[in-house]
C-alpha positions in Angstrom: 0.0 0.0 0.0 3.0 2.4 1.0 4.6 1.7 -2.3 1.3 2.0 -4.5 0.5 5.2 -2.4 4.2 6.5 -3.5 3.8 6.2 -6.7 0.5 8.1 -7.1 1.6 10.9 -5.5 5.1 10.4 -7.7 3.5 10.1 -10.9 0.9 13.2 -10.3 4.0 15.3 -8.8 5.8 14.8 -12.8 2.6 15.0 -14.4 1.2 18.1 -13.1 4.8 19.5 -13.1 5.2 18.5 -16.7 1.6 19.9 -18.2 2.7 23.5 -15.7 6.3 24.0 -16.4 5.7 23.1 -20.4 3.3 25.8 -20.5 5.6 28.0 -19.0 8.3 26.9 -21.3 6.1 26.9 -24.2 4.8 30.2 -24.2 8.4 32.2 -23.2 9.5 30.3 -26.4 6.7 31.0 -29.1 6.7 34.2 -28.8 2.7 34.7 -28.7 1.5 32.5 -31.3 -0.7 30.4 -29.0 -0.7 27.3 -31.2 2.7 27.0 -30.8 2.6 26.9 -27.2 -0.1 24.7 -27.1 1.9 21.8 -29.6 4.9 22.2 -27.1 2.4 21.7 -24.0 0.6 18.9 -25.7 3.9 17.4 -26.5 5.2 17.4 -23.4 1.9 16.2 -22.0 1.7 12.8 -23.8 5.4 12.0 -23.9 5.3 12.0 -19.6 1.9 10.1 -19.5 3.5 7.3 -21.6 7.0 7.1 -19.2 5.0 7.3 -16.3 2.1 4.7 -16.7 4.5 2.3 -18.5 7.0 2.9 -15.3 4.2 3.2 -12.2 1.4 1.3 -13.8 2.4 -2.2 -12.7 3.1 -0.6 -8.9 -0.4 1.4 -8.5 -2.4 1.1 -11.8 -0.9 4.3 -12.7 -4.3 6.6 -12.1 -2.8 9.7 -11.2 -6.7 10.8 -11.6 -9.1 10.9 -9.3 -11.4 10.4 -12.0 -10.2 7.0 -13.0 -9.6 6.3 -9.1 -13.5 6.8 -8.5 -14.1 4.3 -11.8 -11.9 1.3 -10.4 -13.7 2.0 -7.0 -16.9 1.8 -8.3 -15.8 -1.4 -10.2 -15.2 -2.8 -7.1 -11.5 -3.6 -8.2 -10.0 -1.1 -5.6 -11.5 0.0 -1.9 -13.2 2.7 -0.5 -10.5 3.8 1.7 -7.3 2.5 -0.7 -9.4 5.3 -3.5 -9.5 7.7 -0.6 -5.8 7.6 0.1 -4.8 7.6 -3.7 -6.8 10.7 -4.0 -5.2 12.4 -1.1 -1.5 11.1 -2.6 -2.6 12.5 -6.0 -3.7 15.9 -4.9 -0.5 16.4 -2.6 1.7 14.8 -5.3 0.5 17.4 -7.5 0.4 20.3 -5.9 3.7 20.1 -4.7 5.0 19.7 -8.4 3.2 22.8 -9.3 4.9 24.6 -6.3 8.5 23.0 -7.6 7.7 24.0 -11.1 6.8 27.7 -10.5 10.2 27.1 -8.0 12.5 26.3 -11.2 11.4 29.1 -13.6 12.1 31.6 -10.3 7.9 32.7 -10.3 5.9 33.0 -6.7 5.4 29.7 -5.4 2.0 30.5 -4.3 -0.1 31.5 -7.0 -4.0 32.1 -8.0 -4.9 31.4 -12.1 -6.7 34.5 -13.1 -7.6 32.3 -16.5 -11.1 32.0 -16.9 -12.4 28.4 -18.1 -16.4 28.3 -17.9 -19.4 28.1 -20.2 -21.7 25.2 -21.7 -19.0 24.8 -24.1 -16.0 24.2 -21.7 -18.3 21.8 -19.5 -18.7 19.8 -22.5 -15.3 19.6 -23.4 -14.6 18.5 -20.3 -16.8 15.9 -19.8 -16.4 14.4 -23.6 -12.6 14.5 -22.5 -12.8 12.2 -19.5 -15.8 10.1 -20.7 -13.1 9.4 -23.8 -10.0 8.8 -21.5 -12.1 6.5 -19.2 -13.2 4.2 -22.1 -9.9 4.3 -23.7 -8.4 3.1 -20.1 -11.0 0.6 -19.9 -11.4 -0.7 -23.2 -7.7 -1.0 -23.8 -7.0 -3.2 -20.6 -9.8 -5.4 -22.1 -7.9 -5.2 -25.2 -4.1 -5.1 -24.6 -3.0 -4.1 -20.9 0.5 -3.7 -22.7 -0.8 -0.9 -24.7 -2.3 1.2 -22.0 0.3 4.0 -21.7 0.3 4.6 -25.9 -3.4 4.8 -25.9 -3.7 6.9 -23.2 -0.9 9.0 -24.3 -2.1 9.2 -27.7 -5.9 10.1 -26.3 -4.9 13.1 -24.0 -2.7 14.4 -27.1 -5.7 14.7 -29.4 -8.1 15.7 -26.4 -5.8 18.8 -25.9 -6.6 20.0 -29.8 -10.5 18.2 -30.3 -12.0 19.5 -27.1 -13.0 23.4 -26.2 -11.3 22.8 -22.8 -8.0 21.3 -24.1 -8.5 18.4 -21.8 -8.1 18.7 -18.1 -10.2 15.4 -17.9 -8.7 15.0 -14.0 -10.0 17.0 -11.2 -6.7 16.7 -9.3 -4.7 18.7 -12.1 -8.1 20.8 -12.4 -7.2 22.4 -8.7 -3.9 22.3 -8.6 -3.7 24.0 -12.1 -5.8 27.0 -9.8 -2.8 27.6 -7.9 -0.7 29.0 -10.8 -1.3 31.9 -12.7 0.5 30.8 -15.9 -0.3 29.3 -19.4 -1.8 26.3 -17.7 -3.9 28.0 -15.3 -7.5 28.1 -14.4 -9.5 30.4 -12.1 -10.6 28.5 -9.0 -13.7 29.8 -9.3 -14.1 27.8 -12.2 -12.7 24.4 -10.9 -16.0 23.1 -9.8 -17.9 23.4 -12.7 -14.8 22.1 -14.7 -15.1 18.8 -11.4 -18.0 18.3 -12.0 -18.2 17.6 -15.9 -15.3 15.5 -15.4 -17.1 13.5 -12.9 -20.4 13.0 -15.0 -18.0 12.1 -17.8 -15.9 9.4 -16.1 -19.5 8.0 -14.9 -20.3 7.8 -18.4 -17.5 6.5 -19.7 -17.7 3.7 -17.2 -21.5 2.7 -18.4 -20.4 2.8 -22.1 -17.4 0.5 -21.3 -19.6 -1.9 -19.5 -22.3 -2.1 -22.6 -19.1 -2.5 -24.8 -17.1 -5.1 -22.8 -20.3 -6.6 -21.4 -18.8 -10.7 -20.4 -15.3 -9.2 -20.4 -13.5 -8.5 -16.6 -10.3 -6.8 -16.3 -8.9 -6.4 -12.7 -6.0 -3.7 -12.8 -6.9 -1.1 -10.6 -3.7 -2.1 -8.3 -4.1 -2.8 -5.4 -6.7 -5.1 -4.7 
């Protein structure tokens, strides 16, 4: 439990560091062209989401979501408490590697996103975006475990550019992206509507993989 604990809050600390300090990196270096800022983010993104679940995966199940967390719960694959204590380990693990990232480019460490991210249209994103990484999860470990951290890699690369939210799909990184007022950011007034969708699309996603994989059973949700 210690070890799987470990490397949730591990994996979110690089994660959440790697989707903050990209932005930051991205947008000193494209010089205000927005697109450009956003390949480097999305770049960045997907190449740390494929080291980390093929690294951490076989440890904890590599959720570094509270989203996904909540899905394996509710599959019965993971406990109550064990989803609790993953959720705590990914919100600190996070929000400590925003802190270190806003530490290395020499900005305040404590920080509030003045970057609004609301509307219909956001919500939507946001829920399409985790409905889609839930069933990709799900669907590939019924597939090919092997080729979970491609998929999901691949998925959150093209949920940054098809989806009006660019893809937050994880309440964790949703609040701790509040706490930095950079290219990443988002207001935390805004977090709960942006929670919220996530949370109706990870529900969603979890009744379209059961229709789809109906007969199938995949226990990875680390640890039992």
């Amino acid at each position: 439990m210690r070890r799987a604990l470990f490397a949730e809050g591990l994996g979110s600390f690089f994660l959440f560091a790697t989707v903050v300090g990209s932005g930051i990196m991205a947008e000193s270096l494209a010089g205000g062209n927005v697109a450009v800022a956003l390949i480097g983010n999305t770049l960045a993104t997907a190449a740390i989401l494929f080291v980390l679940i093929t690294m951490l995966g076989p440890i904890s199940g590599a959720h570094f979501n509270p989203a996904v967390t909540l899905v394996f719960a509710l599959r019965r694959e993971i406990g109550a408490g064990i989803a609790l204590a993953y959720v705590a380990a990914q919100l600190g693990g996070g929000i400590i590697g925003v802190w270190s990232t806003h530490l290395m480019f020499d900005l305040p460490i404590l920080q509030l996103s003045t970057t609004a991210r609301t509307g219909a249209g956001q919500w939507a994103g946001e829920a399409i975006a985790t409905f889609g990484l839930v069933l990709t999860i799900l669907a590939t470990l019924a597939a090919s475990r092997d080729r979970v951290p491609l998929s999901v890699a691949l998925y959150i690369a093209a949920g940054y550019w098809f989806t009006s939210s660019t893809s937050f799909a994880n309440p964790a990184i949703t609040a701790a992206r509040s706490l930095s007022d950079t290219f990443a950011g988002i207001a935390p007034g805004d977090v709960p509507g942006f929670v919220l969708a996530q949370l109706a699309g990870a529900l969603a996603g979890l009744g379209a993989a059961r229709l789809l994989l109906a007969g199938e059973r995949q226990e990875d949700g680390k640890p039992a």
